[in-house]
C-alpha positions in Angstrom: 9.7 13.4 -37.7 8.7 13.6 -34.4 5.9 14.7 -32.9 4.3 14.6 -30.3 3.7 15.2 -27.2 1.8 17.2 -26.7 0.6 18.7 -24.3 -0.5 19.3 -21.7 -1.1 20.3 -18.5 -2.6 19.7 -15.4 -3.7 19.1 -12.7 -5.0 19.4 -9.8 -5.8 16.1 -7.5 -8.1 15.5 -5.5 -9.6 12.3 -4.4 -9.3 8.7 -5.8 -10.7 5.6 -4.8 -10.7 3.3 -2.2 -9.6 -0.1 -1.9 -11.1 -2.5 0.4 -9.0 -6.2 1.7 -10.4 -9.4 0.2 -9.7 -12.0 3.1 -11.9 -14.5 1.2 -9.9 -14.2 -1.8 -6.7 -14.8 -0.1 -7.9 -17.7 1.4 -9.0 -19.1 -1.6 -5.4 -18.1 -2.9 -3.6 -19.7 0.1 -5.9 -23.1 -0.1 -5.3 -23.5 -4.0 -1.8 -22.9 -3.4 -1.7 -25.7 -0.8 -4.3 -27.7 -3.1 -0.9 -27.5 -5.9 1.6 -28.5 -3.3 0.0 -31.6 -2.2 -0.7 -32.3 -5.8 3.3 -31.8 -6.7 2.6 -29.4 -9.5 3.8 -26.0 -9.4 1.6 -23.5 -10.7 3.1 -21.6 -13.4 2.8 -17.4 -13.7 0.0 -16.1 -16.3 2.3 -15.0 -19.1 2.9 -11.0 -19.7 -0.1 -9.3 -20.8 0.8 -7.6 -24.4 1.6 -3.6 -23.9 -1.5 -1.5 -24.9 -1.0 0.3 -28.5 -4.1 2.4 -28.4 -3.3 6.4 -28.2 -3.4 8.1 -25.0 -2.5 11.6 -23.5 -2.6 12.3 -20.4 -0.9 14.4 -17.1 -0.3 12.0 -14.5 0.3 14.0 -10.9 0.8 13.0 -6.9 -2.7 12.8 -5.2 -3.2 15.1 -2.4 -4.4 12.0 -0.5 -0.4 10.6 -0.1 -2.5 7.4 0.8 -4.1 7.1 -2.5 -2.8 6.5 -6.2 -1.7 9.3 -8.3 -4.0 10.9 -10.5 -4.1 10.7 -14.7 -5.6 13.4 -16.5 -6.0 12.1 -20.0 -7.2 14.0 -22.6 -9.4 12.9 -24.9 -9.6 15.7 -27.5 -6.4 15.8 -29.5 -5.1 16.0 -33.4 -2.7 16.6 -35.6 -2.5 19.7 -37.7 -0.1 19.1 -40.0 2.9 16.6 -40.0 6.2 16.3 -42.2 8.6 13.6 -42.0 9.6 10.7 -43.2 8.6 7.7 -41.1 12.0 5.8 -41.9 13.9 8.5 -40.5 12.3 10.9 -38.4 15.3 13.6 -38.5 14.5 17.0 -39.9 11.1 16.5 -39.6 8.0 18.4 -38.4 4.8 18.5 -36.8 2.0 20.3 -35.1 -0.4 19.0 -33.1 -3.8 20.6 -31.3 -5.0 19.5 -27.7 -9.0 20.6 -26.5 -8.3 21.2 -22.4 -12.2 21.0 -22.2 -11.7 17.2 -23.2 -10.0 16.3 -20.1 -11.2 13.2 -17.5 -9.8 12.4 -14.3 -12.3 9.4 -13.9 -14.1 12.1 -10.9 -16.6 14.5 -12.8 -16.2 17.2 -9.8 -12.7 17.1 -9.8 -12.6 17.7 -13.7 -15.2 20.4 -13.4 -12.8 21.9 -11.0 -9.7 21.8 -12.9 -11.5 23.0 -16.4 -12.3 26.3 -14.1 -9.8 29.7 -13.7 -8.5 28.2 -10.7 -6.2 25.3 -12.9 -6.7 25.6 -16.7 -9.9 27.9 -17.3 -10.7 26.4 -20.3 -12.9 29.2 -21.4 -10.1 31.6 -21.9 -7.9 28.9 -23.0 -9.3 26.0 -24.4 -6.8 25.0 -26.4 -3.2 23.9 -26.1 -0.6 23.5 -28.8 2.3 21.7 -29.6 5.1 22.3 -32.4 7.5 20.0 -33.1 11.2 20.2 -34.9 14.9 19.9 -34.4 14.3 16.2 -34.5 17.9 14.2 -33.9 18.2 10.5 -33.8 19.6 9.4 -30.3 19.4 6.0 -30.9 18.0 3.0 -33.1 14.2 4.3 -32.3 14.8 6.9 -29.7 14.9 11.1 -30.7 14.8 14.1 -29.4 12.9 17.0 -30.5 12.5 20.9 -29.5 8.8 20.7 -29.0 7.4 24.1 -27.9 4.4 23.8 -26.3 1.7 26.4 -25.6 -0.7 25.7 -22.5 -2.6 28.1 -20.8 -1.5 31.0 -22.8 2.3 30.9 -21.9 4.6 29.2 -24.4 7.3 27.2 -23.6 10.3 25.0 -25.5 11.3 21.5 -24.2 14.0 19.4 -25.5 11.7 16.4 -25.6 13.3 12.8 -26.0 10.9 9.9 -27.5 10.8 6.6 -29.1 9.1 5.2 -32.0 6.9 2.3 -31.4 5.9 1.6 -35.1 5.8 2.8 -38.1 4.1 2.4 -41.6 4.6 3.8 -45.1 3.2 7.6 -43.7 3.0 7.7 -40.1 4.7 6.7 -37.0 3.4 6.0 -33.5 5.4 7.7 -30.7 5.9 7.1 -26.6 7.4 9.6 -24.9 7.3 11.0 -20.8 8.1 14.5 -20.2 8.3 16.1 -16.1 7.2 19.6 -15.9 6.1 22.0 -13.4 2.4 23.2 -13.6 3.6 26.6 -12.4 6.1 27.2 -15.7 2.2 27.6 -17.0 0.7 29.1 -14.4 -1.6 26.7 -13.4 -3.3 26.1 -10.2 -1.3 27.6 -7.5 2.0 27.2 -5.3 1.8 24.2 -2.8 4.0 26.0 0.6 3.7 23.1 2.4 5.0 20.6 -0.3 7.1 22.2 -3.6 7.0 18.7 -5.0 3.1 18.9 -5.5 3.1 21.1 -8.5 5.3 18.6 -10.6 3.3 16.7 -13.0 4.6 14.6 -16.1 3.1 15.0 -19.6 3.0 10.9 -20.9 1.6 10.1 -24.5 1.2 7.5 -26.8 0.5 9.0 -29.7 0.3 8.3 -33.9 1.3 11.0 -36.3 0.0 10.5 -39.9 1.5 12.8 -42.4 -0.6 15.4 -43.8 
Protein backbone atom coordinates (compact mmCIF):
# COMPACT_ATOMS: atom_id res chain seq x y z
CA UNK A 1 0.00 0.00 0.00
CA UNK A 2 0.97 3.30 -0.12
CA UNK A 3 1.84 5.57 2.22
CA UNK A 4 3.23 8.20 2.70
CA UNK A 5 3.56 11.35 2.39
CA UNK A 6 2.97 12.84 4.74
CA UNK A 7 2.78 15.82 5.64
CA UNK A 8 3.32 18.59 5.94
CA UNK A 9 3.43 22.08 5.89
CA UNK A 10 5.30 25.00 5.85
CA UNK A 11 6.85 27.51 5.65
CA UNK A 12 7.82 30.51 5.96
CA UNK A 13 11.47 31.71 4.42
CA UNK A 14 13.51 33.83 5.43
CA UNK A 15 17.21 34.08 4.94
CA UNK A 16 19.80 31.53 3.61
CA UNK A 17 23.32 31.67 3.09
CA UNK A 18 25.68 33.40 1.23
CA UNK A 19 28.08 32.36 -1.20
CA UNK A 20 31.34 33.95 -1.82
CA UNK A 21 33.57 33.57 -5.51
CA UNK A 22 36.74 31.38 -5.28
CA UNK A 23 39.05 33.06 -7.91
CA UNK A 24 41.93 30.89 -6.52
CA UNK A 25 40.07 27.88 -7.10
CA UNK A 26 39.34 28.67 -10.65
CA UNK A 27 42.66 29.28 -11.41
CA UNK A 28 43.78 26.25 -10.05
CA UNK A 29 40.81 24.73 -12.26
CA UNK A 30 41.86 26.66 -15.47
CA UNK A 31 45.88 25.79 -14.93
CA UNK A 32 45.12 21.93 -14.37
CA UNK A 33 42.96 21.99 -17.23
CA UNK A 34 45.77 23.49 -19.32
CA UNK A 35 48.30 21.15 -17.31
CA UNK A 36 45.83 18.05 -19.16
CA UNK A 37 45.87 19.58 -22.55
CA UNK A 38 49.53 19.94 -22.93
CA UNK A 39 49.79 16.48 -21.50
CA UNK A 40 47.17 15.14 -24.29
CA UNK A 41 45.00 13.39 -21.81
CA UNK A 42 41.53 14.34 -21.33
CA UNK A 43 40.37 14.42 -17.98
CA UNK A 44 37.46 12.27 -17.51
CA UNK A 45 33.98 13.44 -15.33
CA UNK A 46 33.82 11.91 -11.62
CA UNK A 47 31.17 9.27 -12.09
CA UNK A 48 27.41 9.94 -10.67
CA UNK A 49 27.32 10.04 -7.10
CA UNK A 50 24.69 7.03 -5.98
CA UNK A 51 21.09 8.68 -5.04
CA UNK A 52 20.65 9.03 -1.21
CA UNK A 53 18.22 6.18 0.34
CA UNK A 54 18.09 7.57 3.82
CA UNK A 55 14.32 8.87 4.81
CA UNK A 56 13.57 12.48 4.59
CA UNK A 57 10.42 14.80 4.85
CA UNK A 58 10.53 17.91 4.32
CA UNK A 59 8.51 21.34 2.65
CA UNK A 60 10.74 22.89 0.24
CA UNK A 61 9.52 26.76 -0.49
CA UNK A 62 10.79 29.99 -2.68
CA UNK A 63 13.13 32.23 -0.40
CA UNK A 64 11.99 35.68 0.17
CA UNK A 65 15.54 36.60 -0.78
CA UNK A 66 14.81 35.76 -4.94
CA UNK A 67 18.66 35.97 -4.83
CA UNK A 68 19.15 33.10 -2.59
CA UNK A 69 18.21 29.26 -2.70
CA UNK A 70 14.95 27.97 -1.77
CA UNK A 71 14.35 26.94 1.56
CA UNK A 72 13.76 22.95 3.02
CA UNK A 73 11.91 22.50 5.99
CA UNK A 74 12.49 18.83 6.88
CA UNK A 75 11.01 17.35 9.56
CA UNK A 76 12.65 15.23 11.73
CA UNK A 77 9.89 13.76 13.90
CA UNK A 78 7.79 11.41 11.95
CA UNK A 79 6.15 7.57 12.16
CA UNK A 80 4.05 5.24 11.15
CA UNK A 81 0.96 4.32 12.97
CA UNK A 82 -0.25 1.50 11.43
CA UNK A 83 0.33 0.13 7.84
CA UNK A 84 -1.51 -2.61 5.62
CA UNK A 85 -0.50 -3.75 2.42
CA UNK A 86 1.22 -5.96 0.64
CA UNK A 87 4.62 -4.88 -0.46
CA UNK A 88 4.37 -6.87 -3.90
CA UNK A 89 1.47 -4.99 -4.74
CA UNK A 90 0.66 -1.99 -3.03
CA UNK A 91 -3.19 -1.75 -4.29
CA UNK A 92 -5.93 -1.75 -1.78
CA UNK A 93 -3.66 -1.01 0.74
CA UNK A 94 -3.47 1.29 3.79
CA UNK A 95 -1.56 3.35 6.06
CA UNK A 96 -1.42 6.06 8.65
CA UNK A 97 1.34 7.99 9.44
CA UNK A 98 2.02 10.81 12.40
CA UNK A 99 4.28 14.01 11.82
CA UNK A 100 5.61 16.22 15.19
CA UNK A 101 5.62 20.08 13.54
CA UNK A 102 7.71 20.91 16.68
CA UNK A 103 10.54 18.68 14.91
CA UNK A 104 11.01 20.90 12.16
CA UNK A 105 14.70 22.53 10.92
CA UNK A 106 15.34 25.00 8.35
CA UNK A 107 19.13 24.82 9.07
CA UNK A 108 18.37 28.87 10.76
CA UNK A 109 17.28 28.33 14.52
CA UNK A 110 15.36 31.89 14.40
CA UNK A 111 13.68 31.18 11.41
CA UNK A 112 12.43 27.76 12.83
CA UNK A 113 11.52 29.37 16.07
CA UNK A 114 9.46 31.67 13.96
CA UNK A 115 7.60 29.32 11.97
CA UNK A 116 6.89 26.84 15.08
CA UNK A 117 4.95 30.21 16.43
CA UNK A 118 0.94 31.22 15.69
CA UNK A 119 2.05 33.27 13.02
CA UNK A 120 2.88 29.84 10.52
CA UNK A 121 2.18 26.49 12.32
CA UNK A 122 1.73 27.34 16.17
CA UNK A 123 2.91 24.19 17.16
CA UNK A 124 1.47 24.51 20.59
CA UNK A 125 -2.12 24.27 19.40
CA UNK A 126 -1.16 21.95 16.75
CA UNK A 127 1.73 20.00 17.12
CA UNK A 128 0.87 17.33 15.21
CA UNK A 129 -0.04 16.54 11.66
CA UNK A 130 -1.49 13.44 10.17
CA UNK A 131 -1.66 11.54 7.18
CA UNK A 132 -4.12 8.65 6.01
CA UNK A 133 -3.54 6.82 3.20
CA UNK A 134 -5.94 4.53 0.82
CA UNK A 135 -7.48 4.16 -2.58
CA UNK A 136 -4.13 2.98 -3.69
CA UNK A 137 -4.17 2.21 -7.77
CA UNK A 138 -1.14 1.10 -9.62
CA UNK A 139 -0.26 3.71 -12.46
CA UNK A 140 2.58 1.99 -13.58
CA UNK A 141 5.37 -0.74 -12.98
CA UNK A 142 6.40 1.20 -9.47
CA UNK A 143 4.39 4.28 -9.64
CA UNK A 144 0.62 4.71 -7.64
CA UNK A 145 -1.56 6.97 -6.65
CA UNK A 146 -3.30 7.26 -3.48
CA UNK A 147 -6.14 9.53 -1.71
CA UNK A 148 -4.02 10.58 1.10
CA UNK A 149 -5.93 12.95 3.41
CA UNK A 150 -3.80 14.88 5.31
CA UNK A 151 -4.50 16.91 8.46
CA UNK A 152 -2.02 20.03 9.17
CA UNK A 153 -2.79 22.72 11.31
CA UNK A 154 -6.19 21.62 12.25
CA UNK A 155 -7.89 21.78 8.71
CA UNK A 156 -8.09 18.38 6.81
CA UNK A 157 -7.66 18.04 3.46
CA UNK A 158 -7.71 15.02 0.58
CA UNK A 159 -5.04 14.87 -2.22
CA UNK A 160 -4.88 12.44 -4.99
CA UNK A 161 -1.16 11.77 -4.29
CA UNK A 162 0.96 9.95 -7.14
CA UNK A 163 4.36 8.08 -5.83
CA UNK A 164 6.83 5.48 -6.61
CA UNK A 165 8.26 2.70 -4.94
CA UNK A 166 11.96 2.64 -4.52
CA UNK A 167 12.32 -0.75 -2.78
CA UNK A 168 10.85 -3.16 -1.19
CA UNK A 169 11.35 -6.21 1.15
CA UNK A 170 9.16 -9.04 2.51
CA UNK A 171 7.01 -6.30 4.92
CA UNK A 172 7.77 -2.90 3.96
CA UNK A 173 8.33 -0.65 1.04
CA UNK A 174 10.24 2.61 0.68
CA UNK A 175 8.36 5.41 -1.16
CA UNK A 176 9.36 8.85 -3.16
CA UNK A 177 6.84 11.04 -3.85
CA UNK A 178 6.48 15.31 -4.50
CA UNK A 179 3.28 16.85 -3.79
CA UNK A 180 2.63 21.11 -4.64
CA UNK A 181 0.26 22.69 -2.25
CA UNK A 182 -0.67 25.97 -1.12
CA UNK A 183 0.14 26.93 2.59
CA UNK A 184 -3.06 28.88 2.68
CA UNK A 185 -5.46 25.54 1.96
CA UNK A 186 -4.09 25.23 5.77
CA UNK A 187 -4.06 28.39 6.89
CA UNK A 188 -0.66 28.91 7.45
CA UNK A 189 1.30 31.99 7.50
CA UNK A 190 -0.45 34.63 5.64
CA UNK A 191 -1.36 35.94 1.93
CA UNK A 192 1.74 37.28 0.02
CA UNK A 193 -0.21 40.64 -2.13
CA UNK A 194 2.71 41.37 -3.74
CA UNK A 195 3.60 37.85 -5.05
CA UNK A 196 0.55 34.95 -4.99
CA UNK A 197 3.26 32.47 -6.05
CA UNK A 198 5.02 32.82 -2.53
CA UNK A 199 2.54 30.73 -0.56
CA UNK A 200 3.13 27.61 -2.77
CA UNK A 201 5.23 25.14 -1.17
CA UNK A 202 5.78 21.33 -2.16
CA UNK A 203 5.56 18.52 0.39
CA UNK A 204 8.72 15.96 -0.91
CA UNK A 205 9.45 12.66 1.11
CA UNK A 206 11.38 9.67 1.02
CA UNK A 207 9.98 7.65 3.24
CA UNK A 208 9.83 3.62 4.47
CA UNK A 209 6.54 2.11 5.55
CA UNK A 210 6.99 -1.22 7.61
CA UNK A 211 3.74 -3.02 8.13
CA UNK A 212 2.37 -3.13 11.50
Amino acid sequence: MKKLTTLVIALGLAVAGCKKSEPASGSASASASGAASASGKTQEPPPPQPESTTDYLKVSADNTDPTQPSVDVVFAGWKVVKAAFDPANLEGGTAELEVDIASLSSGIPKRDNHLRTPDYLDVTTFPKATVKVANVKKTGDQSYTADATMNIHGIEKTWSLPFEVVSSTADAVQVKFSQPFSRLDFNIGKPEAEDSSKVQVVLQGLLTIKKT
